[in-house]
N, C-alpha and C positions, 0 to 999 in steps of 0.2 A: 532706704531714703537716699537719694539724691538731691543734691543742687542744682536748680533749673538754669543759673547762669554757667556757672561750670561745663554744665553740660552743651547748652547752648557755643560755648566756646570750639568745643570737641567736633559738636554741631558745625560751623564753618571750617575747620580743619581740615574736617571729610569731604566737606565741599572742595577745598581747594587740591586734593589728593584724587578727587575724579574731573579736574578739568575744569570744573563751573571759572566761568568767567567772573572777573573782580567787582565788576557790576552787577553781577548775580548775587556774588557775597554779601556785598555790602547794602544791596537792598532788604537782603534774609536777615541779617545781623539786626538792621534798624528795625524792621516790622517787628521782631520775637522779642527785643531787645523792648518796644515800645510797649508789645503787649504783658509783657512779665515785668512791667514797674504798674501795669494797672491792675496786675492779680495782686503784688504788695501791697500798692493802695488800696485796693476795694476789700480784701479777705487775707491780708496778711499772709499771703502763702508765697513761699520761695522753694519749696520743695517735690520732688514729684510723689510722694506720699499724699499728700494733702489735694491734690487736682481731682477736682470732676467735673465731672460734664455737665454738670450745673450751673459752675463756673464759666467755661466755655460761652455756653449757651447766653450766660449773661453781659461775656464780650463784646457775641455779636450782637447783640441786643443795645450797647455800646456803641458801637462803629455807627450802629443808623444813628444814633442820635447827634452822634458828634458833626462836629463843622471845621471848614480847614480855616488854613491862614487866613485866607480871604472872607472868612465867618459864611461859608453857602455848605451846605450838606454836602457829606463824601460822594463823589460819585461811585455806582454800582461797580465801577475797573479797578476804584481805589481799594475801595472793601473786601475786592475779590483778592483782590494781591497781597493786603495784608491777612486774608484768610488761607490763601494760599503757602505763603511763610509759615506760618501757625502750623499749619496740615503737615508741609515735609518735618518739620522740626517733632512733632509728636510721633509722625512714621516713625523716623530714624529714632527716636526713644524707646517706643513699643518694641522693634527689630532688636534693638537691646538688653530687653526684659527690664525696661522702667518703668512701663506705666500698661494699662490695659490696651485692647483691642478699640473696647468703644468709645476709647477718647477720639483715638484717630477719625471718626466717623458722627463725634458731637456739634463741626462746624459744617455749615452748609453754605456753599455757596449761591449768592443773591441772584436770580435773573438782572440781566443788562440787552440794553437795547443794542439791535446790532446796525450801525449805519454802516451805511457803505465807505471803505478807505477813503483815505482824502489822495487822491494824484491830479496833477496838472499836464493838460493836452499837450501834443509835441508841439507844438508853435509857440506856448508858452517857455519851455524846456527851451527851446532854441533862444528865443527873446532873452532869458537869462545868462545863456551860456555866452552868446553876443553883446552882451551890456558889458561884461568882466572887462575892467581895462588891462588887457596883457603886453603893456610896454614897459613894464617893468616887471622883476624876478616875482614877488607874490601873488602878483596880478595873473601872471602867467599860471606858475602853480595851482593856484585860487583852480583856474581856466580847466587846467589837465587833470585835477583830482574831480570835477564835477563831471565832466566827459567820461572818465570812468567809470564813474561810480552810475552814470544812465546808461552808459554803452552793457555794462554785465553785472548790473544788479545788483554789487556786493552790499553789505552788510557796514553800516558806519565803521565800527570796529574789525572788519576787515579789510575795508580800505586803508584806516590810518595803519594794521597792522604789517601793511605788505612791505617787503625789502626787495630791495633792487633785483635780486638774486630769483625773486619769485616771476617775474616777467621773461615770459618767453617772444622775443621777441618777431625770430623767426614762424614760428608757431599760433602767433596771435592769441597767443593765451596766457594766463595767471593763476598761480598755484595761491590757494587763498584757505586760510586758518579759521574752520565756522566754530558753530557751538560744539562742545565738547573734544577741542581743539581738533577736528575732525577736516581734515585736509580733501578739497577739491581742486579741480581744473574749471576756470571758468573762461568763455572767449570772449575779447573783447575786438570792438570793431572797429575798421580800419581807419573811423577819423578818428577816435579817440587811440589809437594808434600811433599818427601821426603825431598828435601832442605829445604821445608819452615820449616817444623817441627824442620829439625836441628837447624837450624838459631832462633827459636824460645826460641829455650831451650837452646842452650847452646852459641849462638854468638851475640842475641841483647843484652842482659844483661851486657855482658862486655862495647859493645859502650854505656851505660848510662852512662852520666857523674854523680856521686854523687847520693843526692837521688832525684835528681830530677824525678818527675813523667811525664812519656810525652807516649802519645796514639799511637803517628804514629807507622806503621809499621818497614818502612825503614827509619834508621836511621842516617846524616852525621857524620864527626869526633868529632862536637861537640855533641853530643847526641841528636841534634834535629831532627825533621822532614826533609829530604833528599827533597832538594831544586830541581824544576826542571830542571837547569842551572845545576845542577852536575851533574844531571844523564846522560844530556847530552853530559856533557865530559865522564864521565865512559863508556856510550856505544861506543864514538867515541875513546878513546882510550885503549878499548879492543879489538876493529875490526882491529885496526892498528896493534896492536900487534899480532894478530891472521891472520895477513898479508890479510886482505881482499881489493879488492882494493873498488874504489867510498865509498862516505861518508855513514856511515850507523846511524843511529840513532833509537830510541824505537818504531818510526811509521812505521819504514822499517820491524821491527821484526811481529808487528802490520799485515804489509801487507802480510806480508811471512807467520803468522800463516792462515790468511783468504783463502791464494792462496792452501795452503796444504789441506784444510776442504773442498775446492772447489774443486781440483783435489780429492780430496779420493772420493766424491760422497754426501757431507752433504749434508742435507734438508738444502734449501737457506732460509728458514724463522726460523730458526733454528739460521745458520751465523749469520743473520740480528739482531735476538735478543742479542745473546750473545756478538757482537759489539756496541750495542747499538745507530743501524744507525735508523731514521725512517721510510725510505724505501728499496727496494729492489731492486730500481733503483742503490744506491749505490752502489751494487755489480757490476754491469755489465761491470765495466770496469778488473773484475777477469774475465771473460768470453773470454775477448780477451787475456788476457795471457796464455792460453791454447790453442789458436790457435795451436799451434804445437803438442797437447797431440791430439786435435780432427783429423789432417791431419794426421798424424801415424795411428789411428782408421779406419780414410776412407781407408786408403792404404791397410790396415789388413781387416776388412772387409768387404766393397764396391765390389759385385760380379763383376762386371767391369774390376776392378782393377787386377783382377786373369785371364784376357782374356787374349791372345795374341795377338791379331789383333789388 
């Protein structure tokens, strides 16, 4: 007999001893955390003795019913990820010898509908990156972290992660910290180049508070490292002001730089790398946002298509 919170504890420890990112944690923590005050509630069980896949099964049974904040039924991504929490936390129990085999395999994840990413065309990308008012130190910033972040596709959290020391300047590249703190080179291009270097030299230096010494890159108004909660208001309210409509955020920019590398014709293993995905299954859902660039092609041409009969 074990204790499901205890363990759960142990549970994030190991997390943070292979790398997982603090966002990964603490999303795992909450999900396992929510779903083991509802086995207390519903069957009084705090223990791994006590768990079955009765149990389980009754969760998820659970999750459809339930409604969030806003009172509308979970969506199918929400339910997948708090079933997804649930699943590693039972692995890593079972690998322990806490609990059986067929718990691990009691939760099933829900089909979800798959749309297509949301990215916004380059002329819109430009429109935004043009509205920034860069006459002053944030504004500029604001400016050179968005340029970035569409010139080499980084990862929210490895943007704000980067330190000065990671830019190569000569080289046009950045060494950048992905998931499983797993270090790449990515390039970036020569006009968000230009900004970086200005920002370099003549715009982080003012955002230092005193003499304090500090490595990040991108810097908030305190001189510190640019939190990833800011960034994501800066990009949300520079798209508003550059009148774009739907929410855009740094993974939208993300997906918009991938879709552009895809349409111009990049080597897909090429993408792969420079995103830092581990397969090239990732991609394929850029494949179908070009559906409309491939049906213009066939229409141009597909000898058929020039018949008239």
């Amino acid at each position: 007999m074990a204790d499901l919170t205890e363990l759960l504890a142990e549970h994030i420890d190991r997390l943070k001893t292979l790398n997982f990112s603090v966002y990964t944690r603490r999303s795992r923590r909450y999900n396992v955390q929510a779903f083991l005050r509802w086995l207390m509630e519903t069957y009084g069980v705090d223990d791994t003795d006590a768990l079955t896949t009765g149990q389980l099964r009754s969760w998820q049974i659970h999750l459809g019913e339930s409604l969030s904040a806003r009172g509308e039924p979970l969506k199918p991504r929400s339910i997948n990820k708090m079933i997804e929490s649930v699943r590693a936390f039972l692995t890593d129990l079972h690998q322990d010898g806490h609990v059986p085999a067929a718990l691990t395999g009691a939760l099933e994840y829900v089909r979800t509908p798959k749309p297509l990413p949301r990215t916004i065309p380059h002329r819109d990308v430009r429109r935004l990156l043009r509205s920034i008012n860069t006459c002053e130190p944030n504004g500029f910033r604001d400016r050179t972290m968005l340029e970035v972040a569409y010139s080499s596709g980084v990862r929210a959290s490895e943007l704000v992660g980067l330190d000065v020391v990671d830019i190569d300047f000569d080289r046009a590249t950045a060494r950048v910290r992905g998931k499983g703190n797993k270090e790449r080179l990515v390039p970036i291009g020569k006009t968000a180049l230009r900004w970086l270097q200005s920002y370099v030299r003549a715009i982080r230096p003012s955002l230092l508070c005193g003499d304090r010494k500090e490595d990040a890159l991108f810097l908030d108004g305190t001189g510190k490292r640019m939190p990833y909660h800011t960034l994501r208001r800066i990009v949300l309210r520079c798209a508003t002001a550059a009148g774009l409509d739907g929410k855009v955020t740094a993974h939208v920019l993300r997906r918009s730089c991938t879709t552009e590398l895809v349409k111009g014709n990049a080597n897909l293993y090429h993408v792969k790398e420079m995103l830092g995905h581990e397969s090239l299954d990732t991609l394929k859902h850029y494949a179908r946002l070009n559906i409309d660039d491939l049906r213009k092609t066939h229409a141009k041409t597909h000898p058929r298509e020039k018949d008239r009969d």
